[in-house]
GUFILO-607539 format. One record per residue (C-alpha): residue number from 1; x, y, z. Coordinates in Angstrom, 2 decimals. Layout:
N
<r NUM, <X, Y, Z>>,
...
END
This chain:
352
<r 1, <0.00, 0.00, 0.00>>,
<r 2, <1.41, 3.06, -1.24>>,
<r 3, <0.86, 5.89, 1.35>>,
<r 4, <-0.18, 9.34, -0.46>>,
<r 5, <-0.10, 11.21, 2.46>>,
<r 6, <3.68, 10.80, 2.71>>,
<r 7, <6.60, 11.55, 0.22>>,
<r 8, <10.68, 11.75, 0.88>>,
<r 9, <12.86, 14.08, -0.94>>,
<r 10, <16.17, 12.57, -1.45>>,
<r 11, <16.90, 9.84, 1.14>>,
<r 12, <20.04, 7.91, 0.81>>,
<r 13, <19.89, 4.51, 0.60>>,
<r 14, <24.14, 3.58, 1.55>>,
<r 15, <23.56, 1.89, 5.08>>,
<r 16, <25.18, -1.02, 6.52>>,
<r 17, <24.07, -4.75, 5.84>>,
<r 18, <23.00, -4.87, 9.58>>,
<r 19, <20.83, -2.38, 8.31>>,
<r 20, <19.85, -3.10, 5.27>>,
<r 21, <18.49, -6.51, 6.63>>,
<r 22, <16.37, -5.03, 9.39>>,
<r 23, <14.50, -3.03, 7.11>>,
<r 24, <14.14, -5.95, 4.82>>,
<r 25, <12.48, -7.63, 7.81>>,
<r 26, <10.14, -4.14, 7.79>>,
<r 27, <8.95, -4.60, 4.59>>,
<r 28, <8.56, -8.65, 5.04>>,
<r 29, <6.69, -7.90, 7.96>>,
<r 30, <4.51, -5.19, 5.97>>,
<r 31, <4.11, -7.51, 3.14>>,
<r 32, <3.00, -11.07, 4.93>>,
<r 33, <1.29, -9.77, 8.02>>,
<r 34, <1.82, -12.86, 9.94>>,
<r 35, <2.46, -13.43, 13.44>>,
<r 36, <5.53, -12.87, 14.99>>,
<r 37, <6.93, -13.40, 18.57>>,
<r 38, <8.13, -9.78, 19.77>>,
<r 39, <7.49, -6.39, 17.92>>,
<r 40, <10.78, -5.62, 15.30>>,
<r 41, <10.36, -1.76, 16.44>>,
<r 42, <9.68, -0.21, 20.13>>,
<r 43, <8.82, 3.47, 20.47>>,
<r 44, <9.20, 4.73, 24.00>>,
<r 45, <7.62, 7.69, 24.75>>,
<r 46, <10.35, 9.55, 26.99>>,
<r 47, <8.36, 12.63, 27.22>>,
<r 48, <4.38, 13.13, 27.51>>,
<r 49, <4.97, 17.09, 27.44>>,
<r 50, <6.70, 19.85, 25.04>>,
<r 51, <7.80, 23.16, 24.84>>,
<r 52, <5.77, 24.36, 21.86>>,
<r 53, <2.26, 25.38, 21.37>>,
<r 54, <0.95, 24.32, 18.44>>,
<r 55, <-2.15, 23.14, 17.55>>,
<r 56, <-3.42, 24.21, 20.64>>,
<r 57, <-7.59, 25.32, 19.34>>,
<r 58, <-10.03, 23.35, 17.06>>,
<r 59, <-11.33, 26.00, 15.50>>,
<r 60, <-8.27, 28.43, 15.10>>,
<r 61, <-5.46, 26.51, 15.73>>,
<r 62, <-1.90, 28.70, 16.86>>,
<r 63, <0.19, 26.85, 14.27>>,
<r 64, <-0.13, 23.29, 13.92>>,
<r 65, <1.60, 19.85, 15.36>>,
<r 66, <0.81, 16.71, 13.50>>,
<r 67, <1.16, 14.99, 16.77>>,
<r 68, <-1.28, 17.38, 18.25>>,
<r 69, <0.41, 16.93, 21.45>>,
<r 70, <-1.09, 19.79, 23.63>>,
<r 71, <-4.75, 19.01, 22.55>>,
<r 72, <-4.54, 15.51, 23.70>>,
<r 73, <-3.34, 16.46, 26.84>>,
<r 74, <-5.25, 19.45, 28.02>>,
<r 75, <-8.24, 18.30, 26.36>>,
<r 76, <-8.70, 14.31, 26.51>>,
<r 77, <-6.23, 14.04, 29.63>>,
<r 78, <-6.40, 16.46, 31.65>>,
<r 79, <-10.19, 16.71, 32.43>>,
<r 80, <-10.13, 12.71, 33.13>>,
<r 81, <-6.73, 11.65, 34.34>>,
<r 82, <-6.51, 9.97, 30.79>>,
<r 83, <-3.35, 11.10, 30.03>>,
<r 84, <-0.92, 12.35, 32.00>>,
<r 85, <2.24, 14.72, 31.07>>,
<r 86, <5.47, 13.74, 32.73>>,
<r 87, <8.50, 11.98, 32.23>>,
<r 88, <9.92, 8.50, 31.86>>,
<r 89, <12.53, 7.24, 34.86>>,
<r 90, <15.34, 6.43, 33.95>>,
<r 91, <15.05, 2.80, 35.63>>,
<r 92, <12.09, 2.07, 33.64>>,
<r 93, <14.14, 3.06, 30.19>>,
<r 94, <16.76, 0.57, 30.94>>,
<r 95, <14.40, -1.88, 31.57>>,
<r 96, <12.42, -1.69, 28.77>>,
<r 97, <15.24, -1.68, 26.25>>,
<r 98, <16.97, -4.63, 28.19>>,
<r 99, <13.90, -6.62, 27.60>>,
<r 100, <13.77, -5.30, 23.83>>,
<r 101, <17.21, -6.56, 23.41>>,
<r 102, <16.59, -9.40, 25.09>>,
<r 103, <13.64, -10.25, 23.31>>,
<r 104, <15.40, -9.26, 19.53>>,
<r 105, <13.80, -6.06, 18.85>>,
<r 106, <15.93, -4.19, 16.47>>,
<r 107, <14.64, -0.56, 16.40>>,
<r 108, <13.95, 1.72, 18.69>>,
<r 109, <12.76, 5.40, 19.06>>,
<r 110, <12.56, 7.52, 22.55>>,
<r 111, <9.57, 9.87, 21.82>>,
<r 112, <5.81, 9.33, 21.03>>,
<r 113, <3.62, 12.77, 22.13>>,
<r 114, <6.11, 14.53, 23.69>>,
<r 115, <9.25, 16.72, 22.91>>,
<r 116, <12.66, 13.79, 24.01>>,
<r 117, <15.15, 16.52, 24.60>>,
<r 118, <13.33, 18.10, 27.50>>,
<r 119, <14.52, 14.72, 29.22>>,
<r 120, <17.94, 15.68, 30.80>>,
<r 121, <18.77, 12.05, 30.51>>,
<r 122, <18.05, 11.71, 26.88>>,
<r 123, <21.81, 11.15, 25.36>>,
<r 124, <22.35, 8.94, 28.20>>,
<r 125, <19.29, 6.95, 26.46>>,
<r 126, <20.76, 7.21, 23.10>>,
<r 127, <24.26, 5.85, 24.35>>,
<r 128, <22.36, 3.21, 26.43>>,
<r 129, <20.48, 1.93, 23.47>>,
<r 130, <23.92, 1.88, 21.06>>,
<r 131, <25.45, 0.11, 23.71>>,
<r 132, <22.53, -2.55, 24.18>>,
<r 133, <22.79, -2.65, 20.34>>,
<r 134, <20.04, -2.26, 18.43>>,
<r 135, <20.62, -1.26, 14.71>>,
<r 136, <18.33, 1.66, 14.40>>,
<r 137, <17.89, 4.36, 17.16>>,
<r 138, <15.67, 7.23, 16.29>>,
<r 139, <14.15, 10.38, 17.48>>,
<r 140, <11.71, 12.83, 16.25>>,
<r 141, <12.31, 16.36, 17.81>>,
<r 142, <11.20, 19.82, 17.43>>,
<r 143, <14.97, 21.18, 17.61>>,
<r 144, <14.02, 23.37, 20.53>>,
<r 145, <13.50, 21.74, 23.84>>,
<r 146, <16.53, 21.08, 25.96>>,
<r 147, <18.67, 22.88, 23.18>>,
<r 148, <17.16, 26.12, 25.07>>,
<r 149, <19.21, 25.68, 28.01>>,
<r 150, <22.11, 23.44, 26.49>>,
<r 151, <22.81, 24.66, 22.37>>,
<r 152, <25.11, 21.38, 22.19>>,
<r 153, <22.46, 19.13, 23.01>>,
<r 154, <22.25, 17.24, 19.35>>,
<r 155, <25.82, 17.32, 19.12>>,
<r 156, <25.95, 15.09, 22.04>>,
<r 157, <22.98, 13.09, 20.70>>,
<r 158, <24.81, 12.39, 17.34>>,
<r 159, <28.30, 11.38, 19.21>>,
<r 160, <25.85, 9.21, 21.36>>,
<r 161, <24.93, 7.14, 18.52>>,
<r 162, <21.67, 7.88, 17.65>>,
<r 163, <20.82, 6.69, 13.62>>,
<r 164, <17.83, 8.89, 12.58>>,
<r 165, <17.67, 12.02, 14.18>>,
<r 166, <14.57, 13.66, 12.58>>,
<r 167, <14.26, 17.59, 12.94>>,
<r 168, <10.26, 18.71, 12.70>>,
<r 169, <11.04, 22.24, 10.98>>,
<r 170, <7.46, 22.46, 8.76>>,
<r 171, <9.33, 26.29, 7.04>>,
<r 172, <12.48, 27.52, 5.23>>,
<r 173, <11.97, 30.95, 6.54>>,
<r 174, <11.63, 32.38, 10.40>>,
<r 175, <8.36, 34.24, 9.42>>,
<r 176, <6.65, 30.94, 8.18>>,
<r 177, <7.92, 28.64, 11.15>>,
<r 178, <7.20, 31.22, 13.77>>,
<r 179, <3.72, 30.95, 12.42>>,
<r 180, <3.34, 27.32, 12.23>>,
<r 181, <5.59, 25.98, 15.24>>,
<r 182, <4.14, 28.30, 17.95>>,
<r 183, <6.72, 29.64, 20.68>>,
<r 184, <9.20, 27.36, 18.49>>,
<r 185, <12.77, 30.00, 18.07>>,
<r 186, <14.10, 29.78, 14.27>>,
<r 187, <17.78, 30.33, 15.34>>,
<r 188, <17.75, 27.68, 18.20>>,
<r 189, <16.66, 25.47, 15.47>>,
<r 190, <19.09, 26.47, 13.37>>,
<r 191, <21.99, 25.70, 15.60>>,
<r 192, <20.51, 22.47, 16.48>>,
<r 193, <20.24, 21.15, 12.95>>,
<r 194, <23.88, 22.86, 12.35>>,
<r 195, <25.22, 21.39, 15.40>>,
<r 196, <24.18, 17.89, 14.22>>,
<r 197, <25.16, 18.33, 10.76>>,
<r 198, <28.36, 19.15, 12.03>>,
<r 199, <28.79, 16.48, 14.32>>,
<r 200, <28.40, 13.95, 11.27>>,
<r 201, <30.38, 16.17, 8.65>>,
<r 202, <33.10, 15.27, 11.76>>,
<r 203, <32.61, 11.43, 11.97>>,
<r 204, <31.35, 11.90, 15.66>>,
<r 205, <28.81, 9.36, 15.02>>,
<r 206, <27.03, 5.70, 14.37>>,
<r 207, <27.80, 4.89, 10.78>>,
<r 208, <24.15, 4.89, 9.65>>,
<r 209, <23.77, 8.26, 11.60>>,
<r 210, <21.14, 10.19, 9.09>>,
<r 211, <19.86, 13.28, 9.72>>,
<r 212, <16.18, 14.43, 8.65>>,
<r 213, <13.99, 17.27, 8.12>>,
<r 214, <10.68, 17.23, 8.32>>,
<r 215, <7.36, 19.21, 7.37>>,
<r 216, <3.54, 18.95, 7.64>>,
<r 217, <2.58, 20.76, 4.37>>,
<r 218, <-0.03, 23.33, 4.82>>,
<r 219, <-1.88, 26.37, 3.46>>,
<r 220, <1.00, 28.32, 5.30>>,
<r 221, <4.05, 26.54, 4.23>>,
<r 222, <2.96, 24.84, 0.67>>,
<r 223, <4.50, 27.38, -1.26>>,
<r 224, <7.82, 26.65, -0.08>>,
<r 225, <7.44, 23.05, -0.50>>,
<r 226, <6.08, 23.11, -3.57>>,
<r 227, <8.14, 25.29, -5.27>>,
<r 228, <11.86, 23.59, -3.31>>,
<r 229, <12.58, 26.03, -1.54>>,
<r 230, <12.30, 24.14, 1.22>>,
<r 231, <14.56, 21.12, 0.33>>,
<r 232, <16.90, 23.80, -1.16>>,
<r 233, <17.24, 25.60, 2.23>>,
<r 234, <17.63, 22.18, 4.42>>,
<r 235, <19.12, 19.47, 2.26>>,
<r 236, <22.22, 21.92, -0.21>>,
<r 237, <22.74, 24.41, 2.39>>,
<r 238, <22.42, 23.45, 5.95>>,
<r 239, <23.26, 19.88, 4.82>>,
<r 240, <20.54, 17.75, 6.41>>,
<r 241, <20.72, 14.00, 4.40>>,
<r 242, <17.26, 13.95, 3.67>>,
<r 243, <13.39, 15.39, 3.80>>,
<r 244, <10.13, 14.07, 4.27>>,
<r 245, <6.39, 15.74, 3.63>>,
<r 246, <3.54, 15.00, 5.15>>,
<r 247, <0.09, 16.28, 4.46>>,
<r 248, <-1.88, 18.27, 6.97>>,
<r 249, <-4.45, 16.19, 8.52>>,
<r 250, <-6.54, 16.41, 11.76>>,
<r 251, <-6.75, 13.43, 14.41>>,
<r 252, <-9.92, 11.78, 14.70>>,
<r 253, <-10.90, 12.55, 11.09>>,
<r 254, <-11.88, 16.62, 11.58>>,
<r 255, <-11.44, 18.79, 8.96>>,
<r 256, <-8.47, 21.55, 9.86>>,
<r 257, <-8.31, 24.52, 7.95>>,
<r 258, <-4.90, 24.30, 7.25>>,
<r 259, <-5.17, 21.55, 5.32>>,
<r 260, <-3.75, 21.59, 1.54>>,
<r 261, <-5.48, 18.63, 0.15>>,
<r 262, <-8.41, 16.79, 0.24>>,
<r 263, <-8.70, 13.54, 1.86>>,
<r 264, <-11.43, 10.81, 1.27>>,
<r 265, <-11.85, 7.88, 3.43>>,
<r 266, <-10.68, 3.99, 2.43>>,
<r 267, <-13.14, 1.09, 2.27>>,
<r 268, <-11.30, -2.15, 4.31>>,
<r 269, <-11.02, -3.84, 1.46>>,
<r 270, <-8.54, -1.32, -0.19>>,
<r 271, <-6.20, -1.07, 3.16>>,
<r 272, <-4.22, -3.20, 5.55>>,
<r 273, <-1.92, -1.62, 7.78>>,
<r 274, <1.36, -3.22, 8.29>>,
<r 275, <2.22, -1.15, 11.72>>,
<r 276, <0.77, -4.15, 14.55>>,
<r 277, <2.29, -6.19, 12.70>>,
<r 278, <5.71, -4.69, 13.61>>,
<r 279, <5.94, -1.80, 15.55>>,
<r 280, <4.35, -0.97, 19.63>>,
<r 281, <4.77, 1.61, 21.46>>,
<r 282, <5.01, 2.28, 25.05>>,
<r 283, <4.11, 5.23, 27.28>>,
<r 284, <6.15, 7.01, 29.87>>,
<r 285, <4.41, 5.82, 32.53>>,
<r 286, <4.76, 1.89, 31.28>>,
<r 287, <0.72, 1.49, 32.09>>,
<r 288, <0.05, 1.26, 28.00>>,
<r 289, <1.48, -0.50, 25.20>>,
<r 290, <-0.05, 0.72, 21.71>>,
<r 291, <-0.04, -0.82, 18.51>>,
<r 292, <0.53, 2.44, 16.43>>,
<r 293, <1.57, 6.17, 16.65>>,
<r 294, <-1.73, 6.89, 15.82>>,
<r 295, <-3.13, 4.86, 19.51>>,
<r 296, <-4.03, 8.49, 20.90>>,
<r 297, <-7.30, 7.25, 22.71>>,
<r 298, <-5.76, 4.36, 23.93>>,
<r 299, <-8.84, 2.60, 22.22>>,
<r 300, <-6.63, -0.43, 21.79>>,
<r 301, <-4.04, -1.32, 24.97>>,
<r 302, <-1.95, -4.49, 25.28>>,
<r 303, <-2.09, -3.70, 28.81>>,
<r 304, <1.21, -2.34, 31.44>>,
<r 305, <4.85, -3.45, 31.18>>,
<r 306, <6.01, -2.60, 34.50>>,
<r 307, <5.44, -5.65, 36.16>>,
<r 308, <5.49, -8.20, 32.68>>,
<r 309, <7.76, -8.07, 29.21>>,
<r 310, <7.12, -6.40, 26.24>>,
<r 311, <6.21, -9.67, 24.54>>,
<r 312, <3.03, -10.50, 26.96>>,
<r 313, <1.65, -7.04, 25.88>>,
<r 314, <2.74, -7.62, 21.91>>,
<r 315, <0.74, -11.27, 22.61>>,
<r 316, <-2.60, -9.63, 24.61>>,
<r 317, <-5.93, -10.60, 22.96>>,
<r 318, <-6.04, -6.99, 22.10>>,
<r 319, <-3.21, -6.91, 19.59>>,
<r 320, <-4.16, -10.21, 18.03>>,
<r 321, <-7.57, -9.09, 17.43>>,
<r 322, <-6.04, -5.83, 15.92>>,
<r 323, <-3.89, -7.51, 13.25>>,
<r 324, <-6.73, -10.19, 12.49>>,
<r 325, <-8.93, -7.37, 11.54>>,
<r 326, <-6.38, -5.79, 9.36>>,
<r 327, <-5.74, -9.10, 7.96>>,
<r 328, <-9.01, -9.65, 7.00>>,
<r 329, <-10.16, -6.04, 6.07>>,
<r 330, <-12.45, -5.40, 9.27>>,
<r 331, <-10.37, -2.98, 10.65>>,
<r 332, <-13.23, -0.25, 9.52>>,
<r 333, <-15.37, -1.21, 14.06>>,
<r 334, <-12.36, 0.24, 15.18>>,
<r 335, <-12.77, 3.49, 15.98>>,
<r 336, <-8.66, 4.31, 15.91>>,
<r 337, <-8.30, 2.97, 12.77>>,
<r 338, <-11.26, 4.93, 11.07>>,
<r 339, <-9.41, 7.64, 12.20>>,
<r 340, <-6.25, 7.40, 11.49>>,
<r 341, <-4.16, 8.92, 7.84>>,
<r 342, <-3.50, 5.96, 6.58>>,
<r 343, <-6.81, 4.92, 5.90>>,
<r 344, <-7.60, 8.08, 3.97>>,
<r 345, <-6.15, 8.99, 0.56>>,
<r 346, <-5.79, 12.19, -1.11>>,
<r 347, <-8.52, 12.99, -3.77>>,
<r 348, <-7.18, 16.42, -4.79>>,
<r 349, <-3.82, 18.72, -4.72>>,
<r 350, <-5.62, 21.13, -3.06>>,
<r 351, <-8.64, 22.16, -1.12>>,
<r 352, <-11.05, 24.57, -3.08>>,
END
């Protein structure tokens, strides 16, 4: 299933065999959808709380966060105790990627909702992970976060050894991204892409250490996209390896008007997703396990992992039931997956 939502400019494809073979085992996984005994990729949530304010009002949103991290938490957990901001110990991180290792997972990431370089142990994390040794370490960050109080904080992620550090930048220009990444600051994002750049341009790092740029394309920013400005700015002159585009959408299937295309929803029988059938994720707190990125409601829960492995929530009748309905094209009576991007495709460039 080719995802239309979703396009790369210019990744490079010279990794190692370690790696090349893990992501073979991706795609096998995407492709046969059969059962395996431990997820191939763990994303930790480190943080459940961030610096920025986007997204932050239905109606008129102050810029906009594809992760819509603030809304879920003021809105859905704050009122209810559903979710709760805070931070993962550091006990329970080495834990959980023991039993990863343990258990042959091969990937991991250290964010979900939340911004990863507000945690002040979060190159400790990266340098755990490398030396536990999983092949692919990742991170998605805004480029602001801890950098505000330590400018060499990606520099020290990069010697760490993370593999895909993936900068959320959504602009080429400070007047577009001050728009769109609310209380985000251009040149602190700047000097954290730079500092990383650098870092690699030095050999200070993993040898599949790739650094990304990223954008949610919007009625603010499509210009730039569109026209490459954008991967002009990022990829010749501050020397990121790579881009990817996504397209504006709104969790739980709303309309946004910042969108820049129009979406239409799948039938079942023209989608299976391939993401429970490798990937879970795991929330700061260790009292839910996910099957997606897109498990905001917690609708489907393997269940806590701070008192059993990772591999008895990967195995709960939840996730099984899950990844038989996307086998068999019910996955339309589950309310997360009705919801979610991937089941939508892109009927027009742009909204009239």
């Amino acid at each position: 299933m080719v995802d239309t939502t979703f396009r790369i400019l210019r990744r490079t494809d010279k990794r190692s065999g370690m790696y090349r073979a893990y992501r073979r085992e991706w795609d096998r996984r995407g492709e046969q959808l059969d059962e395996c005994d431990a997820p191939l990729h763990l994303d930790i949530e480190t943080t459940a709380t961030c610096d920025l304010k986007c997204g932050s009002n239905l109606k008129n949103p102050d810029g906009f966060c594809q992760i819509w991290t603030h809304e879920h938490l003021r809105k859905e957990g704050f009122k209810n105790n559903k979710f709760k901001p805070g931070m993962i110990a550091p006990e329970d991180f080495y834990k959980l990627i023991h039993d990863a290792s343990n258990n042959n997972v091969q990937s991991v990431k250290l964010n979900y909702r939340g911004e990863p370089s507000l945690h002040p142990n979060i190159a400790e994390f990266v340098r755990k992970a490398a030396f536990e040794g999983f092949i692919d370490i990742m991170m998605n960050t805004n480029g602001n976060g801890g950098a505000r109080r330590d400018p060499e904080i990606f520099r020290r992620i990069v010697k760490a050894g993370i593999t895909n550090l993936m900068f959320s930048v959504d602009a080429c220009t400070q007047e577009v991204y001050t728009k769109q990444r609310v209380q985000g600051n251009w040149n602190i994002l700047l000097n954290s892409v730079r500092s990383a750049v650098l870092a690699r341009d030095m050999g200070l790092c993993a040898d599949d250490c790739r650094i990304r740029v990223s954008a949610v394309r919007t009625r603010l920013n499509k210009d730039q996209i569109d026209s490459g400005q954008f991967e002009e700015f990022w990829l010749d002159k501050i020397g990121a390896d790579w881009a990817s585009i996504s397209e504006c959408y709104f969790p739980a299937g709303l309309q946004h008007d910042w969108q820049a295309a129009t979406w239409a929803q799948m039938f079942p029988s023209e989608f299976q997703c391939a993401d429970p059938f490798r990937r879970m994720v795991v929330t700061w707190d260790l009292e839910a396990t996910l099957p997606c990125c897109q498990g905001f409601t917690k609708g489907v829960n393997g269940g806590e992992v701070y008192s059993r492995s990772i591999v008895d929530a990967w195995n709960s009748p939840e996730f099984i039931e899950l990844r038989s309905k996307h086998r068999h094209h019910t996955w339309d009576y589950v309310r997360m997956c009705n919801a979610c991007p991937l089941t939508k495709k892109i009927v027009k460039e742009e909204a009239q």
